[in-house]
C-alpha positions as CSV (number, residue, x, y, z in Angstrom):
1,X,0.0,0.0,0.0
2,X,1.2,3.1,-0.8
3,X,0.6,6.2,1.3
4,X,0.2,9.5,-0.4
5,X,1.5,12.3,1.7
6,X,0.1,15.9,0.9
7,X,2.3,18.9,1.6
8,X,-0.3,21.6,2.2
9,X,1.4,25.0,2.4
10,X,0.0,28.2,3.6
11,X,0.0,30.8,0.5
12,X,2.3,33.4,1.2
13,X,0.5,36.7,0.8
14,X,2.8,39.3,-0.9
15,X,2.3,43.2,-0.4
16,X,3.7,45.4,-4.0
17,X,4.2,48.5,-2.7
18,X,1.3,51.2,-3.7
19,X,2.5,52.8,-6.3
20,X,4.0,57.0,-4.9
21,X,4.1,60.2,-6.5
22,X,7.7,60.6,-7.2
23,X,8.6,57.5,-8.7
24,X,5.2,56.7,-11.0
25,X,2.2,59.3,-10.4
26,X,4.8,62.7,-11.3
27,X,5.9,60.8,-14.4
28,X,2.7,59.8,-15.8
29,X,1.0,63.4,-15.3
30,X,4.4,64.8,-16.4
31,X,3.7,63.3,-19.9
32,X,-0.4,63.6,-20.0
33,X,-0.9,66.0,-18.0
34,X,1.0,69.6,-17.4
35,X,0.9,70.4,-20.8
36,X,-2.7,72.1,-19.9
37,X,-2.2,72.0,-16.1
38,X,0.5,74.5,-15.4
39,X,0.2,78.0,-14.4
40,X,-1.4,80.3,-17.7
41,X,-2.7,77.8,-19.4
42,X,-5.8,77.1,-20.1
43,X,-7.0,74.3,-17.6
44,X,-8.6,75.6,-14.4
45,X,-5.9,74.3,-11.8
46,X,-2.1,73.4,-11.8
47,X,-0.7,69.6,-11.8
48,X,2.9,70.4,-10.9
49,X,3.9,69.7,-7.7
50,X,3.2,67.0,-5.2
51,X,0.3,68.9,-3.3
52,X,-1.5,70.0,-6.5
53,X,-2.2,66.4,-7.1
54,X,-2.4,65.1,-3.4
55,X,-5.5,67.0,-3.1
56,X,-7.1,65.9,-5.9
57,X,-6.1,62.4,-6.2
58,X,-9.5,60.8,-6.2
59,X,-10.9,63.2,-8.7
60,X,-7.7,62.8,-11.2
61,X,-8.2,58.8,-10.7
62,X,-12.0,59.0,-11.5
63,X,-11.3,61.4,-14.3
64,X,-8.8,58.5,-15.8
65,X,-11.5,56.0,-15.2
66,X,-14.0,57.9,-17.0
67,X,-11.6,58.6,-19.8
68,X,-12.9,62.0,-19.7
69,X,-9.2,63.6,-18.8
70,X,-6.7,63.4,-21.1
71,X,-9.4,65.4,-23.7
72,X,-9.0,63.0,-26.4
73,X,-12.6,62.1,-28.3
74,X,-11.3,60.1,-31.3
75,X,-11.7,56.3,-30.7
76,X,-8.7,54.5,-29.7
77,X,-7.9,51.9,-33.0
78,X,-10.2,53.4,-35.1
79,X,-7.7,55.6,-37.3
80,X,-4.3,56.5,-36.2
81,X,-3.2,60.2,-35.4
82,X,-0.7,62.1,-34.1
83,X,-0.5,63.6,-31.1
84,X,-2.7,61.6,-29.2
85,X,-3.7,61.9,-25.4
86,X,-4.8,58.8,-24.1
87,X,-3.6,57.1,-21.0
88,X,-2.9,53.2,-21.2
89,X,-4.8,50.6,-18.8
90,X,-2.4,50.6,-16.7
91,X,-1.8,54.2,-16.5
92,X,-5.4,54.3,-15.3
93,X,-4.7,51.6,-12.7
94,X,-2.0,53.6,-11.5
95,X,-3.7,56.4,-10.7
96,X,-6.5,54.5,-8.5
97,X,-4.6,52.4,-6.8
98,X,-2.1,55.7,-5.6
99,X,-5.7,57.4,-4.7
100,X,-6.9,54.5,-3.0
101,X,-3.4,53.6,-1.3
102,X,-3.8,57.9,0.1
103,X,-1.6,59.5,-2.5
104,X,2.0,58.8,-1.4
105,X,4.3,60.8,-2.0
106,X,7.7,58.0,-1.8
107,X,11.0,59.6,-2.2
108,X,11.3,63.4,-2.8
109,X,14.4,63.0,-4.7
110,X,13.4,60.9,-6.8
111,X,10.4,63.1,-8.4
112,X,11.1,64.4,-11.8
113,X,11.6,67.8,-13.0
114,X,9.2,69.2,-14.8
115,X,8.6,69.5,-18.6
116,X,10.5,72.7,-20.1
117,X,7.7,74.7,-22.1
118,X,8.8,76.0,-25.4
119,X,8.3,80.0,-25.0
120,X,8.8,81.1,-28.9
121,X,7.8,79.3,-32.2
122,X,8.4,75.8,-31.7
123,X,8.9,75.4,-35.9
124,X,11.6,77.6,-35.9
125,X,11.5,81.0,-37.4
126,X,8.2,81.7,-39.2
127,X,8.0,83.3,-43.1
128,X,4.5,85.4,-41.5
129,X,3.1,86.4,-38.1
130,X,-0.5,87.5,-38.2
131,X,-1.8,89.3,-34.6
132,X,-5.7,89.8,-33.9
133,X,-5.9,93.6,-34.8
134,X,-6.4,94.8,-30.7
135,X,-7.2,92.7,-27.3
136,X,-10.3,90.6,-27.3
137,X,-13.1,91.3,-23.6
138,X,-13.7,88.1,-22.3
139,X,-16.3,88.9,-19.6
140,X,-15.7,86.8,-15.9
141,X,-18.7,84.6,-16.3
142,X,-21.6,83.6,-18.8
143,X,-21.8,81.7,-21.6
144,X,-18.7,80.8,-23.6
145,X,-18.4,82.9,-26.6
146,X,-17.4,82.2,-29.8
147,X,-15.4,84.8,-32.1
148,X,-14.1,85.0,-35.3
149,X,-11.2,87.4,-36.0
150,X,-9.8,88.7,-39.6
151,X,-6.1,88.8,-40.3
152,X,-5.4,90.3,-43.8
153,X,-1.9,88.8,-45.4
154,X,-1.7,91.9,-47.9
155,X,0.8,88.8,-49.4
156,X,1.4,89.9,-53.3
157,X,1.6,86.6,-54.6
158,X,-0.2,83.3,-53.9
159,X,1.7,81.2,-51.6
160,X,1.1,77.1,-50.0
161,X,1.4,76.8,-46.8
162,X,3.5,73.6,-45.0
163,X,2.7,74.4,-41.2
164,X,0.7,77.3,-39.3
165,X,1.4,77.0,-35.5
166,X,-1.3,79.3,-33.3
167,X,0.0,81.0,-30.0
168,X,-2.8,81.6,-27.5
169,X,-2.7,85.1,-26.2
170,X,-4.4,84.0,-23.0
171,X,-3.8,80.6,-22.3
172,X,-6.5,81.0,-19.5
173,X,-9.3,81.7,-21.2
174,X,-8.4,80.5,-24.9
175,X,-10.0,76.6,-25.1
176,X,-9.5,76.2,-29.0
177,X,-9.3,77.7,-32.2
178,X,-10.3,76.9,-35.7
179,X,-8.5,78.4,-39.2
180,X,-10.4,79.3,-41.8
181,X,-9.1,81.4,-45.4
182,X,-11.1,84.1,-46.9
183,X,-10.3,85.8,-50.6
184,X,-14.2,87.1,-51.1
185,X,-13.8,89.8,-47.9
186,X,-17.3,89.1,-46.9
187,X,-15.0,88.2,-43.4
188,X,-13.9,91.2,-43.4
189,X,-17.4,93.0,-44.2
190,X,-18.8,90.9,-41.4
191,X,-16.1,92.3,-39.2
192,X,-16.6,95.8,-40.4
193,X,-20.3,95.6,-38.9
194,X,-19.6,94.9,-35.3
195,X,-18.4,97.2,-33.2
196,X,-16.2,95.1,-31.5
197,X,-13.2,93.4,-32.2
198,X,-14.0,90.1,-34.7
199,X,-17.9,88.9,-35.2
200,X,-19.8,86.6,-33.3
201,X,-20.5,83.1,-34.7
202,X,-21.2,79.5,-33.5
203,X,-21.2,76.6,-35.8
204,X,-19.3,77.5,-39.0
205,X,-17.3,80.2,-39.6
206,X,-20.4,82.4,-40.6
207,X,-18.8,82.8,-44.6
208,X,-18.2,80.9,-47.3
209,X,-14.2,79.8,-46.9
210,X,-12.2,79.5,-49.7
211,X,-9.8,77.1,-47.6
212,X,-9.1,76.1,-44.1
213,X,-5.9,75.8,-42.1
214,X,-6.5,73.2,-39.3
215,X,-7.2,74.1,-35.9
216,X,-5.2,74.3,-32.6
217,X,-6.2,72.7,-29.6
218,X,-4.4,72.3,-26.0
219,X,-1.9,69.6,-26.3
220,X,-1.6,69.8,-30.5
221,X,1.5,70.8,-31.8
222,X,2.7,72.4,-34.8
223,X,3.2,69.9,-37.8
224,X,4.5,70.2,-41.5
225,X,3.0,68.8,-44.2
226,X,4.3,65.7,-45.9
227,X,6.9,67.1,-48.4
228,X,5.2,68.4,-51.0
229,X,2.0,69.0,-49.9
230,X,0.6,72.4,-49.5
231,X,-2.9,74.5,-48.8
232,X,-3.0,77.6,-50.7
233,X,-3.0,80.7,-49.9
234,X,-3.8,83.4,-52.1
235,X,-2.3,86.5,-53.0
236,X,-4.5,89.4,-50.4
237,X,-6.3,86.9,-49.0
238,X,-7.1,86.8,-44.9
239,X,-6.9,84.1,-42.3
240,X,-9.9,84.2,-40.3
241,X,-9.3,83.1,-36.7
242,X,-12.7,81.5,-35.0
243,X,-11.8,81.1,-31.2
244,X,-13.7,79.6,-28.3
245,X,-13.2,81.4,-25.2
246,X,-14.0,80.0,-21.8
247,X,-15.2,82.6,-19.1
248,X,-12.6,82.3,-16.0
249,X,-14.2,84.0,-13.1
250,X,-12.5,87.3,-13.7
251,X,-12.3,89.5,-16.9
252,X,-9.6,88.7,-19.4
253,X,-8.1,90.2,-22.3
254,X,-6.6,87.9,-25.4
255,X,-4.8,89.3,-28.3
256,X,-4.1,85.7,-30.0
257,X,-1.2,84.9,-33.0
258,X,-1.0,82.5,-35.7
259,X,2.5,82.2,-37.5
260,X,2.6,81.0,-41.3
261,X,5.2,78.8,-42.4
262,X,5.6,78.4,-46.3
263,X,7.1,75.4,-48.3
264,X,10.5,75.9,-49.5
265,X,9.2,75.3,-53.3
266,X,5.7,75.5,-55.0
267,X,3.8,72.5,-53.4
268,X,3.5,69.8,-56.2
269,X,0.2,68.8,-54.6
270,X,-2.8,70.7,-53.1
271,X,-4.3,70.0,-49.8
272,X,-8.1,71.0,-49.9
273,X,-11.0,70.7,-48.0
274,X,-14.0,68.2,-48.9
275,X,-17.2,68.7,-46.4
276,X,-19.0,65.7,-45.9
277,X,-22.2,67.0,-44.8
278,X,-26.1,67.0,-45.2
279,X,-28.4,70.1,-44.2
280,X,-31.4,67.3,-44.2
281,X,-31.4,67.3,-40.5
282,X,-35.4,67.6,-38.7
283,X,-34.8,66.3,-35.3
284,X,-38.0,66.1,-33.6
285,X,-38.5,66.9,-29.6
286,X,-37.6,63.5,-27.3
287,X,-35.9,61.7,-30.0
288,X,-33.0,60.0,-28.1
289,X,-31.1,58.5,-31.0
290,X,-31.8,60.5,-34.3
291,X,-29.7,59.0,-37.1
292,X,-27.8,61.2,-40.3
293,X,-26.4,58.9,-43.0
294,X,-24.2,60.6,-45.7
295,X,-22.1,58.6,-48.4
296,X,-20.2,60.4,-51.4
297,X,-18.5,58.2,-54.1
298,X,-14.7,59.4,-55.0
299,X,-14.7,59.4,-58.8
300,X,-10.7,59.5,-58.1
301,X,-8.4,58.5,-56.0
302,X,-7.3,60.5,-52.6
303,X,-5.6,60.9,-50.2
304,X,-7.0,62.0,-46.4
305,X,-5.0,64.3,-44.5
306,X,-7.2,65.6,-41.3
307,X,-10.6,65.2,-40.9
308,X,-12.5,67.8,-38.3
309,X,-15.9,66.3,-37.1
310,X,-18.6,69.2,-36.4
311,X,-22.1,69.1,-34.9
312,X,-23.6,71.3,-31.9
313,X,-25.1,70.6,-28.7
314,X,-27.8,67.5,-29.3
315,X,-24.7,65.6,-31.2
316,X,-23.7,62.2,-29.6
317,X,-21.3,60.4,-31.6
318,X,-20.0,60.6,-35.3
319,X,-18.2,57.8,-37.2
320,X,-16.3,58.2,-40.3
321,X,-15.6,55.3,-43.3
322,X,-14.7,55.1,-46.0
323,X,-15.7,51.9,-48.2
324,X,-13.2,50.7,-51.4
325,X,-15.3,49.0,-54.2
326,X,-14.0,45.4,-52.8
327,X,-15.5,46.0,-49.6
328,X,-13.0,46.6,-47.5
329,X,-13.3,49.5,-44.5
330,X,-10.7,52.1,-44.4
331,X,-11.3,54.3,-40.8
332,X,-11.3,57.5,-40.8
333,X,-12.7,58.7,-37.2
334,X,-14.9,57.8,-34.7
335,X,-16.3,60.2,-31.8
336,X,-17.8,58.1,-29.9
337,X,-18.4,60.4,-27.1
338,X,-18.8,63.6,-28.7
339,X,-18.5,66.5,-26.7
340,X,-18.9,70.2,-28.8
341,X,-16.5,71.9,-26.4
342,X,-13.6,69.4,-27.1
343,X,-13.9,69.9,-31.0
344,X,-10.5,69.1,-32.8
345,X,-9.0,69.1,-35.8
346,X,-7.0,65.4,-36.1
347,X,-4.0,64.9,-38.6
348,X,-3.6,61.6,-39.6
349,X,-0.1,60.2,-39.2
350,X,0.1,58.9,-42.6
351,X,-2.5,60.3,-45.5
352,X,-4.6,57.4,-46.1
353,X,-5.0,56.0,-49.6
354,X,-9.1,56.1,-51.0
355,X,-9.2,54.2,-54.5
356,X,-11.4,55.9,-57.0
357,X,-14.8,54.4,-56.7
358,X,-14.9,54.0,-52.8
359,X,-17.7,55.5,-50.6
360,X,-16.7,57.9,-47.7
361,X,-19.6,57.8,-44.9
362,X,-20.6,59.6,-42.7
363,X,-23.2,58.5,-39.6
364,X,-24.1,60.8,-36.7
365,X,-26.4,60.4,-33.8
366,X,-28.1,63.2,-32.1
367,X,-30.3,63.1,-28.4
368,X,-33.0,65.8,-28.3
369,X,-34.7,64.1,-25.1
370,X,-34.9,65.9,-21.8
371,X,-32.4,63.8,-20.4
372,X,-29.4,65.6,-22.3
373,X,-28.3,67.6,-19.9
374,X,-27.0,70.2,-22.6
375,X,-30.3,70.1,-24.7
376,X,-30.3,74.2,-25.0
377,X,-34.3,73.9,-24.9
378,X,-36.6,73.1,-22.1
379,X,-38.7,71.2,-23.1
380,X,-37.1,69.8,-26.0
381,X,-37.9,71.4,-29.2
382,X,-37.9,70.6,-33.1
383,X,-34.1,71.2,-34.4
384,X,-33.2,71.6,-37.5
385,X,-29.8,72.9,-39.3
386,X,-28.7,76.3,-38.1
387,X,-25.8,78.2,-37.3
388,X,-27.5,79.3,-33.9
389,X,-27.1,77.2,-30.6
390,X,-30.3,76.0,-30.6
391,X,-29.8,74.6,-33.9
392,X,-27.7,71.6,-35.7
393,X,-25.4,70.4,-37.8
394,X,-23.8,67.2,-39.4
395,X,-20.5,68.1,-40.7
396,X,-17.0,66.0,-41.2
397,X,-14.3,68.5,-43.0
398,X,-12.0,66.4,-44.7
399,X,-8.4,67.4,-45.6
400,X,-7.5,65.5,-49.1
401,X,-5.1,65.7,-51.6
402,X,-5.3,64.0,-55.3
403,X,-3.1,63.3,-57.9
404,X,-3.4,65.9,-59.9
405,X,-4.8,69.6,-59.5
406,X,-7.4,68.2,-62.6
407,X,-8.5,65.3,-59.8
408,X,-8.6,67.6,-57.1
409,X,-11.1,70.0,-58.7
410,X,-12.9,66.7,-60.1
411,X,-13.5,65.2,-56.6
412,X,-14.6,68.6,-55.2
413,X,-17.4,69.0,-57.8
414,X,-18.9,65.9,-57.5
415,X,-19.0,67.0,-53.7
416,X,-21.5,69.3,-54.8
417,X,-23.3,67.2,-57.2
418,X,-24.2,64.1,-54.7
419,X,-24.4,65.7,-51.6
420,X,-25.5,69.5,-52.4
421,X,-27.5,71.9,-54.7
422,X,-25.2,74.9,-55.2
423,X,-27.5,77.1,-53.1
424,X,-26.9,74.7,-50.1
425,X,-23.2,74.6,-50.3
426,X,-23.2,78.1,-50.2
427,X,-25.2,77.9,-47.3
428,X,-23.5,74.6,-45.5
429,X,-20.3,77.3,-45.6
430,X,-22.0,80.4,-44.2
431,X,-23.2,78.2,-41.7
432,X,-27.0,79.2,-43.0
C-alpha cells in the first residue's frame, strides 16, 4: 500500500508597494498631464507639484477611469493620429490604486523635474506672423463665446502653406481655435459691422471659406505637411481666426497669433478641403437617438490628411468610413463620445489612400430628449440645421489631396453634385 503524503502549504501573501508620486504618479501626469495644467494655461488648476495632485487624487483617478481627462474624443484603433492623449490601462490603474493607497508621495528625490515649455515658435522661425488687430473682452462669467477674427496677409503673390502654429494670447481663457481662409472679404465685411473686435459666430465660420488651415487645440502641436504638400494661400487673401473662449471668473483680455510657415518650393500637390455634410437634419423633440447617413463616391483616387468632425449641442457620436469598391473598410474617425467643447482638428499620421470608386460615410447620432443635460431647450424642441445654438449640424471636413490639380477640382465638384444643390453649399459654408 502506498501512502500518499500531501504537503499543504500556507500561501504566502505578498504586499507590492502602492504605487507614490515621485517614482510613477509625477511621471505619468508629467507626460499627459502639465501640458494644460501649469500656471497660464488654459486648464482651471495646476498639476505640478506633489500637493496639487495630493489633493485631488480621487478626482484625477476617477477622471482616468472615465476617460474623460486626457481630452482625447477620437476612438482608440479606429484611425491612427498624431499627437494623441490617451492614458494606457495601466496608467489608469495607477492612478487609482495611488488614490486609494492615500496619495504617497515616496522619495522626494526621486520626483522628476518638470517639462521645459517652449516660449517662442516651436517650428523655428516663421516666413508670416498674423496678430488679432487689438485685445479681445472676455467677460468673468456667462456663456462661452465664440469669435471670429480677420487677419489680412496683404501677401502679393499666392503662396502654399506647410505648417501654421497658433499661440494663445491668453492661455486661461483661450479653449481652442479653428483656421479658416477668406479671398471674397465678406470676413472682413462681417467684421466691419460689429463694433467690437472680430464677429460673433457658432457653428461654421459664418462665410463661405475658400480654404481652411486646421485648428489648434491644448496639447496639439505644430506639424508640417508631408513634403510636398501644401494648402493655398492666395495672394490678399485673410486668415480668419474662429476662437472659443471660456469665461474664468475674472475679466480677461486675449490678443491671439498664428504664424505662417511656407514650403520651400511651390507645393506639387494641393491640400483641400472636402465637407461631408447634409443640411437634411429635422430632429424632432424626445428623440434620443436621431440617425444622419451621408455617403459620397470618390470618382478619383485620394488621399486624407485631417478630418474635423462638427455638430452642436444635441450631437452624440459621429463615425467616419470610408468603403473601397471590394468592400474593404478604411477608418477615418470615430467620436464616440462627442462633446462640442472638445472639438479638434485630427492629422492623420500617414495620409490614407481612398481608390477611386470608394464610398466615404458619414453616420451621426443626435439626443434631443430631456435627459441631455446640454439640450439648449426646455422642453425639447424641433431642431433643424442652423448656425445658432439651438440649432444643428452634421458636418466632417475632410483634408484630401489628389493626384493631380485636374482630380482635385474633379473630386470637389462631384462634392456638390451628390451631396448638395449649389444654393446649399453656399449655405453649408456660411453656416446658414
Amino acid at each position: 500500500m502506498f501512502v500518499i503524503l500531501f504537503c499543504l502549504a500556507m500561501p504566502e501573501v505578498v504586499e507590492i508597494p502602492a504605487p507614490t508620486y515621485a517614482s510613477v504618479v509625477a511621471p505619468l501626469l508629467n507626460k499627459h498631464c502639465v501640458i494644460c495644467h501649469h500656471s497660464g494655461e488654459v486648464a482651471p488648476f495646476p498639476l505640478t507639484s506633489f500637493e496639487d495632485a495630493r489633493k485631488r487624487a480621487g478626482f484625477l483617478a476617477k477622471m482616468a477611469e472615465e476617460k474623460r481627462m486626457p481630452p482625447w474624443k477620437a476612438e482608440p484603433g479606429f484611425g491612427e493620429f498624431h499627437d494623441t492623449r490617451i492614458l494606457t490601462g495601466e496608467e489608469i490603474v495607477t492612478l487609482k490604486a495611488w488614490a486609494d493607497a492615500g496619495a504617497p508621495l515616496g522619495d522626494p528625490a526621486r520626483v522628476p523635474p518638470l517639462p521645459v515649455f517652449t516660449e517662442g515658435w516651436q517650428l523655428g522661425k516663421p516666413d508670416l506672423v498674423l496678430e488679432m488687430p487689438g485685445d479681445f473682452d472676455i467677460p468673468a462669467d456667462g456663456p462661452d463665446i465664440y469669435r471670429s477674427f480677420v487677419m489680412p496677409t496683404r501677401l502679393k503673390t499666392d503662396q502654399t502653406v506647410a505648417a501654421i502654429e497658433f499661440k494663445p494670447g491668453n492661455h486661461r481663457t483661450v479653449h481652442h481655435a479653428m483656421l479658416f481662409l477668406d479671398s471674397s472679404g465678406e470676413a472682413r465685411r462681417k467684421d466691419a459691422a460689429d463694433p467690437a473686435h472680430g464677429f460673433g459666430t457658432f457653428g461654421g465660420p459664418g462665410f463661405l471659406p475658400s480654404g481652411t488651415l486646421g485648428g489648434w487645440a491644448p496639447g496639439n502641436k505644430p506639424r508640417r505637411l508631408p513634403e510636398g504638400m501644401g494648402r493655398l494661400l492666395k495672394k490678399d487673401s485673410d486668415i480668419v481666426i474662429q476662437v472659443h473662449y471660456h469665461p474664468t471668473g475674472k475679466m480677461e483680455k486675449d490678443r491671439s497669433k498664428v504664424a505662417i510657415y511656407f514650403t520651400p518650393e511651390p507645393a506639387v500637390q494641393m491640400v483641400a478641403m472636402m465637407p461631408l455634410a447634409t443640411r437634411k437634419i429635422d430632429i424632432p423633440p424626445g428623440e434620443k437617438r436621431y440617425n444622419r447617413h451621408v455617403e459620397f463616391t470618390t470618382p478619383e483616387h485620394l488621399r486624407v490628411v485631417t478630418v474635423t468632425p462638427h455638430m452642436h449641442l444635441l450631437g452624440q457620436e459621429m463615425k467616419v468610413r470610408a468603403i473601397t469598391p471590394q468592400g474593404k473598410e478604411i477608418p477615418l474617425i470615430w467620436i464616440r463620445h462627442w462633446e462640442f467643447n472638445w472639438q479638434d482638428s485630427y492629422s492623420l499620421v500617414r495620409p490614407l489612400d481612398i481608390p477611386a470608386g470608394s464610398k466615404l460615410v458619414l453616420d451621426a447620432w443626435y439626443d434631443n430628449s430631456a435627459g441631455n443635460p446640454l439640450n439648449p431647450s426646455s422642453p425639447p424642441q424641433r431642431v433643424t440645421w442652423g448656425e445658432q445654438t439651438v440649432d444643428e449640424m452634421c458636418l466632417c471636413f475632410i483634408s484630401i489631396v489628389a493626384d493631380s490639380p485636374q482630380q482635385l477640382q474633379k473630386v470637389r465638384s462631384a462634392v456638390f453634385l451628390q451631396l448638395f444643390s449649389p444654393k446649399d453649399f453656399l449655405r453649408l459654408m456660411q453656416g446658414k
